[in-house]
N, C-alpha and C positions, 0 to 999 in steps of 0.2 A: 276302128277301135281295136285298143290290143287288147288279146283274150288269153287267159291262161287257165290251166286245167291243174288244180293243187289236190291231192288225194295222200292216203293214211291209207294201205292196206298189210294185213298180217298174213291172210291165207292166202293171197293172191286175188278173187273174186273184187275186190274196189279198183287195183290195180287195172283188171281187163275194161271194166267197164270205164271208166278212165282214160285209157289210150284209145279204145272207140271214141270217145267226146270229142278226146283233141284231134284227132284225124278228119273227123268230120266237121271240126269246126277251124280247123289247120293255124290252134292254137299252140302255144308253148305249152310243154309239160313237167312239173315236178312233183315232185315225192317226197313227202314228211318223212322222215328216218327218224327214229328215238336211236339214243347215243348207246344207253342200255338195251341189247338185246330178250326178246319175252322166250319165255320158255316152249320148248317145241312139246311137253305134255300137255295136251288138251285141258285137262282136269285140273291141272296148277296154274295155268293159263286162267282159266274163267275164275278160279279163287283170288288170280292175284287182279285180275282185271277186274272185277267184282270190289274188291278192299280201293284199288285204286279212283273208279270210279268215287265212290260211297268219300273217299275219303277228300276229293278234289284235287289230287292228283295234277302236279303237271308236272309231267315230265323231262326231260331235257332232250333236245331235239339237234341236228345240224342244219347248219343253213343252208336253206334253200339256192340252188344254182341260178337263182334270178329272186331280182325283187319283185314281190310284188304289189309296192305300190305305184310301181312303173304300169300299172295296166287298171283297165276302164272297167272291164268285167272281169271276173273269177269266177271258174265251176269248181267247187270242192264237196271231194268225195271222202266218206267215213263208211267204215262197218259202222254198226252199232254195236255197243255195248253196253251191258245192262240198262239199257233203256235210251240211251243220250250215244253222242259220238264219243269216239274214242280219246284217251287221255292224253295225244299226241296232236289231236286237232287241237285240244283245249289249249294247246303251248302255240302253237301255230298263230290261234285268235288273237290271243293276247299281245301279240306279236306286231299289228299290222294295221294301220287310222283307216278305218273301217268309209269313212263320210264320203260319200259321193260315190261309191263303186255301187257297183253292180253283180251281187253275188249270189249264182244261179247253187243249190246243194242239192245234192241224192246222197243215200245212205243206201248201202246193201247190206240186207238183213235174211234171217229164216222167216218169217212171216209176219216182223211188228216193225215201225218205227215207234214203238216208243214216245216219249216226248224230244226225239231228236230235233222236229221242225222248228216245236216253240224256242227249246234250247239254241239252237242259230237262230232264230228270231233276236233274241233277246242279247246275245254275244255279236251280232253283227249290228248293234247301232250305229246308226247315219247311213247304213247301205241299205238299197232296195233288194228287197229277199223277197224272188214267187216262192210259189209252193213248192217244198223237199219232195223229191222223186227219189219213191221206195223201187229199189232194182231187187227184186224177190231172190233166193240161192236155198236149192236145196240140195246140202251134201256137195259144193260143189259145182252142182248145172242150174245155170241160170233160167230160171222161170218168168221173170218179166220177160216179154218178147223183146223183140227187137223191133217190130211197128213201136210198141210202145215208148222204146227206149228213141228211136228215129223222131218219132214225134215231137217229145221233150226235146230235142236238141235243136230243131228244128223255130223253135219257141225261142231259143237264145240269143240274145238281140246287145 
C-alpha cells in the first residue's frame, strides 16, 4: 500500500514529528503551505487564528507535490488551534474523496486536543479514522516520548 504523511506546521513541532512518521514508515511526504503567509508575532497570530478558526476560514493553500488520492493510507498531521486543526488542514479536507482511505491523524498540541479527533471524524467521511494521536510540546520540547510516538506508528497498517 502507498502511504503518505500530509502535515500543516507553523512553529516547526508538526513538521518534526511528521518527518519521523514518514521515515519510519518510508512513506512520501508533503506539506500544506497557505499561499498567505501568518504573522511571525505570536499575540497577532492567535488573534488572527482565533477569528479565523471561529470564523470557518479556509484558506488558500498550494498544491501539494503529489496527490493524494494516488495513495491507500494518509498520516496527517495539525497543530491545534483553538480547539480543532488548523485552517490549512480544513482547505486540504475539502480538497480530497475521502472513501475508502485510510487516514491515520495526530495533532501536536500544549496539553489539549480539543475537539480535533471528532472534527476529523466527521470531515473525513468514508475513510476509516483510529484514534487522533496527541504529540504533547511544551515551549518547543516535545513531551510525548518517543516509545509512545514508535508505538502509534507502529499500529499503521
Amino acid at each position: 500500500m502507498k502511504k503518505l504523511v500530509v502535515y500543516y506546521s507553523f512553529s516547526g513541532n508538526t513538521r518534526s514529528v511528521a518527518r519521523k512518521i514518514a521515515q519510519a514508515l518510508e512513506a512520501d511526504i508533503a506539506e500544506i503551505r497557505t499561499v498567505k503567509s501568518y504573522p511571525d508575532d505570536y499575540d497577532v497570530l492567535v488573534s488572527l487564528g482565533k477569528r479565523e478558526v471561529e470564523s470557518g476560514c479556509i484558506p488558500q493553500i498550494y498544491p501539494l507535490a503529489v496527490n493524494a488520492q494516488d495513495y491507500d493510507v494518509i498520516v496527517l498531521g495539525t497543530p491545534v488551534w483553538w480547539s480543532t486543526y488548523a485552517p490549512a488542514v480544513k482547505t486540504f479536507l475539502k480538497n480530497v474523496k475521502w472513501g475508502g482511505k485510510r487516514v491515520y491523524t495526530f495533532a501536536t498540541n500544549g496539553g489539549s486536543l480539543g475537539h480535533t479527533p471528532s472534527d476529523f471524524r466527521k470531515a473525513l467521511r468514508g475513510a476509516t479514522v483510529p484514534p487522533t494521536l496527541s504529540v504533547r510540546f511544551d515551549e518547543g520540547r516535545q513531551i510525548t516520548t518517543e516509545h509512545e510516538l514508535n508505538m502509534w506508528i507502529m499500529g499503521i497498517r
